[in-house]
C-alpha positions in Angstrom: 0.0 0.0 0.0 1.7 3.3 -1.4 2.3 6.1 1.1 -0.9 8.4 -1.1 -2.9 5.6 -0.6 -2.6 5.7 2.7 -2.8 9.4 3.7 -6.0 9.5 1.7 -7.9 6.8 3.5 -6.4 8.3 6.8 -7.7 11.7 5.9 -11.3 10.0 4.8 -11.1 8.3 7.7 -11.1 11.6 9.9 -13.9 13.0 7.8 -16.0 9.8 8.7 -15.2 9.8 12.4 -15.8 13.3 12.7 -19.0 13.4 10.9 -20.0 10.2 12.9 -19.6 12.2 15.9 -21.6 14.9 15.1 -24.2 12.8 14.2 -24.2 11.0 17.5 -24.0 14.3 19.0 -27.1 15.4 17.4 -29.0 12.0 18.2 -29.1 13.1 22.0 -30.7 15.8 21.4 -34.5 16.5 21.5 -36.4 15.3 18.3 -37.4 18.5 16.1 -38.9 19.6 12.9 -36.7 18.7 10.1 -36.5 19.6 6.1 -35.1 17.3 3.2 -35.1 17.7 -0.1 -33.4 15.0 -2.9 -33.1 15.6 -6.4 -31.7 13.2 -8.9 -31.0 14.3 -12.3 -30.0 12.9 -15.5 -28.7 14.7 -18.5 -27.8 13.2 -22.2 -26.2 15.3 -24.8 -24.3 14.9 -27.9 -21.3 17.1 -29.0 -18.9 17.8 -32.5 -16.3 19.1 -32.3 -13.8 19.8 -35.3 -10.4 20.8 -33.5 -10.6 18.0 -30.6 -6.9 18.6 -29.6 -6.9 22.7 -30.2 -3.8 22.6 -32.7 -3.3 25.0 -35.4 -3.1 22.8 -38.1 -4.0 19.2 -39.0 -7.6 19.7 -36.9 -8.9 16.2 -35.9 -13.3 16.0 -35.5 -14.8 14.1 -33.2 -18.0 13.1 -31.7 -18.6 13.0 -27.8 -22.0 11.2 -25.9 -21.9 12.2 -22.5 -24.0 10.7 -19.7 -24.3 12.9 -16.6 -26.3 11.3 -13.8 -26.4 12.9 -10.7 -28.4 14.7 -7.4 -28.6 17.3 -4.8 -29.6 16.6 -0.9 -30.1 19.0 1.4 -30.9 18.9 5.0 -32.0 21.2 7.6 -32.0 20.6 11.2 -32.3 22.7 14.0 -28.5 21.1 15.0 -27.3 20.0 11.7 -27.2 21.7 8.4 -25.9 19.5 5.1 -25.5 20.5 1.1 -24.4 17.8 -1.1 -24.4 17.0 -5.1 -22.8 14.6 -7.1 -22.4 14.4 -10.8 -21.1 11.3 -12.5 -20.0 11.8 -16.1 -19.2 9.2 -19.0 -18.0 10.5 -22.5 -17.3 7.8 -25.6 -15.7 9.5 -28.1 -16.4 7.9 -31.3 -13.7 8.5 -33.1 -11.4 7.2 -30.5 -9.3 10.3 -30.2 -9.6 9.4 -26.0 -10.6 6.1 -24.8 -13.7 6.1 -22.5 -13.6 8.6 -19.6 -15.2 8.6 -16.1 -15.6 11.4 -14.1 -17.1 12.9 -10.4 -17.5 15.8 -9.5 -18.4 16.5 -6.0 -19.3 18.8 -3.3 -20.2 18.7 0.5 -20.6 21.3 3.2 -22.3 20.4 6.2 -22.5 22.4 10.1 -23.1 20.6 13.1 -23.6 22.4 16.4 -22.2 20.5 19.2 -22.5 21.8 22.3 -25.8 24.3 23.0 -24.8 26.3 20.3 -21.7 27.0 21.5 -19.6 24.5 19.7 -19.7 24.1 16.0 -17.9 21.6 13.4 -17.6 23.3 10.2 -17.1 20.0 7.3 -16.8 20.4 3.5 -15.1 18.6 0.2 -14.9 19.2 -2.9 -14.0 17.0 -5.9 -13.5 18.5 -9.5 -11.6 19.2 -12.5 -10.1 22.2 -12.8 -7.2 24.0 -14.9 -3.3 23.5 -14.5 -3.1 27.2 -15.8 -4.5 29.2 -12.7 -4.9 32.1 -15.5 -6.6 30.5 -18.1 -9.4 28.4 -17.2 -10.0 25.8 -19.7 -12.7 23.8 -18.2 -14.7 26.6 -18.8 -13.8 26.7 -22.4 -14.0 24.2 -25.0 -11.4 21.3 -24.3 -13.0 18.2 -21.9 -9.3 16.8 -21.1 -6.6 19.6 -22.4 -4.2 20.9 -19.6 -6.5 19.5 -16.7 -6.4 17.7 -13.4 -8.6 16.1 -10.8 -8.4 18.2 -7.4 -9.7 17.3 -4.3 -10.0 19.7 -0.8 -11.3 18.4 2.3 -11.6 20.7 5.4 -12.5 20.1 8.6 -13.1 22.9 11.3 -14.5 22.6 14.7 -15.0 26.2 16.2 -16.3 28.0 19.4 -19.2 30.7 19.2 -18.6 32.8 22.0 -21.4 35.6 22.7 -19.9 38.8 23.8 -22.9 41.0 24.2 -26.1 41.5 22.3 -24.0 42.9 19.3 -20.7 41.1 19.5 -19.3 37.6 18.7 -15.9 36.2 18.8 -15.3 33.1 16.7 -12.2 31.0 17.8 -11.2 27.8 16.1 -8.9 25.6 14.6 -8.9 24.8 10.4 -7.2 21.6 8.5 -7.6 21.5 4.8 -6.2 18.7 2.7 -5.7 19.5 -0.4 -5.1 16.6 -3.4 -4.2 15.9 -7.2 -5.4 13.1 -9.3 -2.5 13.6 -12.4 -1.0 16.9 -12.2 -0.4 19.3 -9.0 1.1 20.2 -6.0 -0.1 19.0 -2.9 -0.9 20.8 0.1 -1.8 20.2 4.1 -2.6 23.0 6.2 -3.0 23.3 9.9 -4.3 26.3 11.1 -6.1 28.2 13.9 -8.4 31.6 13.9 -9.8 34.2 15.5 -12.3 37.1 14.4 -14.2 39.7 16.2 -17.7 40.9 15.3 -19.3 43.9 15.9 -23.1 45.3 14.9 -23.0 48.6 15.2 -27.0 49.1 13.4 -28.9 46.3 11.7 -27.0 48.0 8.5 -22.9 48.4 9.8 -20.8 45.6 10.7 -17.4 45.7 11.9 -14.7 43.1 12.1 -11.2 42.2 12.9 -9.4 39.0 12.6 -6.1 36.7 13.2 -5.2 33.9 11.1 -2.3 31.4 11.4 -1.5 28.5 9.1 1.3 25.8 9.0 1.4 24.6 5.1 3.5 21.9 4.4 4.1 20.9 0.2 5.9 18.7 -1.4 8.7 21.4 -2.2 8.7 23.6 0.9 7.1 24.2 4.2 5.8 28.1 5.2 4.0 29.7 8.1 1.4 31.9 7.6 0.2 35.3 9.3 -2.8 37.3 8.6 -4.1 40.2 10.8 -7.2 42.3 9.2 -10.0 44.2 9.6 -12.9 45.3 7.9 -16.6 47.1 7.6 -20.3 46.1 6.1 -22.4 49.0 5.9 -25.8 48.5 3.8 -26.6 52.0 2.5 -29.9 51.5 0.6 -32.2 48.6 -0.4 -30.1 46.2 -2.6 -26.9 48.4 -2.4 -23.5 48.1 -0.1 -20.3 49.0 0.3 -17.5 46.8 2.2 -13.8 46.3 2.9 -11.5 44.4 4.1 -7.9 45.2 4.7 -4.5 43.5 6.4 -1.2 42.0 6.4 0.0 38.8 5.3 3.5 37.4 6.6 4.9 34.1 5.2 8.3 32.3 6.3 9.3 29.6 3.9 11.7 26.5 4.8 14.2 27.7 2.2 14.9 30.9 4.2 12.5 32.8 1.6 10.3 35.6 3.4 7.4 37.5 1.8 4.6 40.1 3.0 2.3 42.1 1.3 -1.3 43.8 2.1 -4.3 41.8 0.9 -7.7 43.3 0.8 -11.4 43.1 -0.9 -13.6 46.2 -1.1 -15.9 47.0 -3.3 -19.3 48.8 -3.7 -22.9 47.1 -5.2 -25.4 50.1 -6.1 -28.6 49.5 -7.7 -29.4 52.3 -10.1 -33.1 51.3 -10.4 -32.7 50.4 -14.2 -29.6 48.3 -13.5 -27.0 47.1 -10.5 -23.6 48.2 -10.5 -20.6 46.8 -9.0 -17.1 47.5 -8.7 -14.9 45.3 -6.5 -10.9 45.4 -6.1 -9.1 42.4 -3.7 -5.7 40.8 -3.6 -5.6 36.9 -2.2 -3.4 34.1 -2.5 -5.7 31.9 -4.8 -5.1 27.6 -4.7 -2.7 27.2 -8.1 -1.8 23.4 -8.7 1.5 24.2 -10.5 2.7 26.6 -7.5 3.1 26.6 -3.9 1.7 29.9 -3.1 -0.2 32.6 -5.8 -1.2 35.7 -5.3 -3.9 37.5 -7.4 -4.8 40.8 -7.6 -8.3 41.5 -9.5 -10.5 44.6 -11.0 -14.0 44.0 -11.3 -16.5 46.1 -12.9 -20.1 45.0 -13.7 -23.1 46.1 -14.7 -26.3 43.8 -14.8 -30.2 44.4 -15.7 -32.8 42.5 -15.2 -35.5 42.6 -18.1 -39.1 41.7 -18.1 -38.2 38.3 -19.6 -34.6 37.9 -19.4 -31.5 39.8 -18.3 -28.6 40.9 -19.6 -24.8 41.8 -18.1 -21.4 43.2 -19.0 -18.1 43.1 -16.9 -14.5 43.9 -17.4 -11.6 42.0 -14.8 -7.9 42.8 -15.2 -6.0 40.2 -13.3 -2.9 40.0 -12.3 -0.8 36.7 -11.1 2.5 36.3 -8.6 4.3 33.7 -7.2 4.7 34.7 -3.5 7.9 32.6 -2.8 10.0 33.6 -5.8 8.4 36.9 -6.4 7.7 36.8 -9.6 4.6 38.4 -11.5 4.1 35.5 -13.4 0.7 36.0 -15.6 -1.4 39.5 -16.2 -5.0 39.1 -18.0 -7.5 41.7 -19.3 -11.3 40.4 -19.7 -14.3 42.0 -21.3 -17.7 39.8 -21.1 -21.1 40.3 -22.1 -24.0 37.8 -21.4 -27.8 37.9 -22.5 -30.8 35.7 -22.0 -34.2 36.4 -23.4 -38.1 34.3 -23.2 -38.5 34.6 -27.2 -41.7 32.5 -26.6 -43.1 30.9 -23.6 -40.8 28.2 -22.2 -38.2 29.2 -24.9 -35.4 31.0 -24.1 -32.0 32.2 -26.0 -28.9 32.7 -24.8 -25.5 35.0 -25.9 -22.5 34.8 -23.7 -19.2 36.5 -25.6 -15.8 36.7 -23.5 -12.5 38.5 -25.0 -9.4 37.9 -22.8 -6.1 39.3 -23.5 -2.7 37.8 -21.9 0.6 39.5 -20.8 2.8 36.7 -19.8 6.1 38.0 -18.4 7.8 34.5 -18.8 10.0 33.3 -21.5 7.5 31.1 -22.7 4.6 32.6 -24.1 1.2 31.7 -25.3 -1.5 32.9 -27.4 -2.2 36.8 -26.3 -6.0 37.2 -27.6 -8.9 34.4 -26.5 -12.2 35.1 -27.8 -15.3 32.8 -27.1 -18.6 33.2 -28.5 -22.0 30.6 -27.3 -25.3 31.1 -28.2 -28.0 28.4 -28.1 -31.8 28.1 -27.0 -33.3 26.1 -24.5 -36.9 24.4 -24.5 -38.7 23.6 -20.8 -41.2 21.3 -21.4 -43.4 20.3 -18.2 -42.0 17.9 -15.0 -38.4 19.8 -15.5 -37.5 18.1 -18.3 -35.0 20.6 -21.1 -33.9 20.4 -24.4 -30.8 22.7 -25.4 -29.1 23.5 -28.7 -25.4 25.4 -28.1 -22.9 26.7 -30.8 -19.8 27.6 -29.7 -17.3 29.5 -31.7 -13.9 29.8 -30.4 -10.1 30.9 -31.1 -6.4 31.8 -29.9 -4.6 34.2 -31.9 -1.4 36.2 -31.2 -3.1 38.9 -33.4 -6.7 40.0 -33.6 -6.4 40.8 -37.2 -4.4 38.1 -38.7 -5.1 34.1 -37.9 -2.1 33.1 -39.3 -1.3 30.4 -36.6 -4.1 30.6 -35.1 -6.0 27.9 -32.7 -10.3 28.1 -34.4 -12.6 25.1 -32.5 -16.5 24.8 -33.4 -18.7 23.1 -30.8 -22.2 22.0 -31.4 -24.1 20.4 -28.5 -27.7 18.8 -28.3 -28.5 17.9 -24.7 -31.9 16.9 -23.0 -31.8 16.8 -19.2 -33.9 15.8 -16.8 -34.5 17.0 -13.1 -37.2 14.8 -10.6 
């Protein structure tokens, strides 16, 4: 039995136990009112593509079935609270340009109060598959298996609640999150504990002010983490905010390596009446499988309007991408986006999504600068949640807007019916 092998059923293990416990927990404690809700699914479509591997010359078509069952639970409790869905996928592609694929895809978050709500267990994991580029997302494009992995984070956090007041709280705890690869990526373990400080001020203005501290141990180095912040809420008007968040993050590496910088997220979310604004700034370290720690800085500006029968939205996000333990600005992306639905007749609706990304890579290998992805399609509710859907997707990467000499060109068509109970 391999060493992997063994730290994942340990770590499963520990979910288990501790989920076990909180259940037992629970069991003692006065029957009440409960609400469930399951939902199984099943969805069936059929795709072509023409550029299956994304090259620039020598494009290979193919035609994918894919089989998606899955379901949603969801139980409330007055001592237990649980989310879960779970997606199963087969794809057969018929000209054999991958062998037969099966893939999950996986999420659970569940709270258990422990001790007269004064104890809490926080418990959540998430199985997916997500991009090896941090900067360019590819499972949200048109590639099913290009430059992708199968990552897995568990956490578990049992935390204290303590009630300082009628308008204070103090939340103390400890946090472990195991984070895994199935192909590529770097793995992660991080033990950590927390505190943060609330304070109501009015029903409207929150304050808050917070210590975190992390031990993160990788495969190629080991750092410690600080974090000390603070922030504000404050709800100005029906459907509009304003918040921030501020602090400083300190991180010792193994190697001797040191790096701090501020992080923060503020941002404001005004509704004009005719439409909803929102701009938002924030720096984080963001989970990158090829890197040990990433920090990204965003831009956000959107605007969104609901219609009578549909809604449409633009935004803009300039992005940039850094390497905290080498300090190097690795990746910098500009994105423009516009989206529209619209009820052309009852129970049929269209769709126009559009996304233009251009890429400043500071490395000595470099990619494709322009991205642009167009998907339209219309989708047909019949009655008992049953939906037909027809989606075109255009798509290129070009190193000059005006010229696609070289250039990367995929078309998608896609026919699914899916089926909710």
């Amino acid at each position: 039995m391999n060493s992997s092998f063994q730290a994942e059923t340990m770590r499963l293990l520990m979910v288990a136990g501790l989920l076990g416990f909180g259940l037992l927990a629970g069991a003692v404690e006065p029957s009440r009112a409960a609400e469930m809700e399951f939902k199984p699914s099943l969805s069936v479509s059929e795709e072509v593509n023409d550029n299956i591997y994304e090259t620039s010359s020598s494009k290979r078509t193919d035609y994918i079935t894919r089989v998606m069952p899955g379901a949603t639970f969801h139980y409330l409790a007055p001592l237990w609270n649980w989310d879960m869905d779970y997606t199963f996928e087969y794809r057969k592609y018929a000209q054999r340009s991958q062998s037969d694929q099966y893939n999950h895809s996986a999420n659970l978050k569940g709270n258990i109060s422990l001790l007269n709500n004064f104890l809490f267990l926080d418990v959540a994991d998430t199985y997916r598959r997500v991009s090896l580029d941090v900067a360019r997302d590819v499972t949200t494009e048109s590639s099913l298996f290009l430059n992708q992995t199968d990552q897995n984070i568990a956490t578990v956090s049992p935390y204290l609640q303590w009630r300082l007041g009628e308008k204070s709280t103090l939340k103390t705890g400890y946090r472990y999150i195991d984070t895994r690869y199935w192909g590529d990526g770097i793995e992660k373990r991080e033990h950590g504990a927390f505190a943060e400080l609330k304070y109501e001020v009015t029903s409207k203005f929150s304050l808050s002010a917070g210590y975190d501290y992390s031990r993160n141990k990788t495969t190629p180095f080991s750092y410690d983490t600080h974090d000390v912040y603070g922030g504000f809420n404050y709800q100005y008007a029906d459907k509009s905010s304003i918040f921030g968040k501020i602090g400083n993050t300190w991180q010792m590496f193994n190697n001797g390596a040191n790096a701090n910088f501020l992080f923060w997220d503020a941002g404001i979310i005004h509704d004009f009446g005719i439409a909803v604004a929102t701009l938002e700034s924030s720096v984080q370290t963001t989970e990158d499988p090829l890197a040990v720690s990433t920090k990204t800085t965003n831009y956000i500006g959107k605007l969104d309007k609901v219609l009578q029968r549909g809604a449409v939205g633009l935004s803009s996000t300039y992005t940039e991408y850094e390497d905290t333990q080498t300090g190097i600005n690795s990746q910098r992306k500009l994105s423009f986006s516009g989206n529209g639905r619209y009820e052309l007749i009852e129970s049929l609706q269209g769709s126009l999504v559009v996304t233009a990304d251009r890429f400043y890579q500071t490395s000595a290998v470099t990619d494709f600068r322009y991205h642009l992805n167009a998907t339209t399609g219309l989708a047909y509710s019949f009655n008992r949640d049953l939906v037909a859907s027809l989606n075109y997707t255009y798509e290129t990467f070009r190193n000059d807007l005006n010229d696609a000499t070289g250039a990367r060109e995929i078309n998608r068509g896609i026919i699914e019916l899916k089926k909710a109970w």
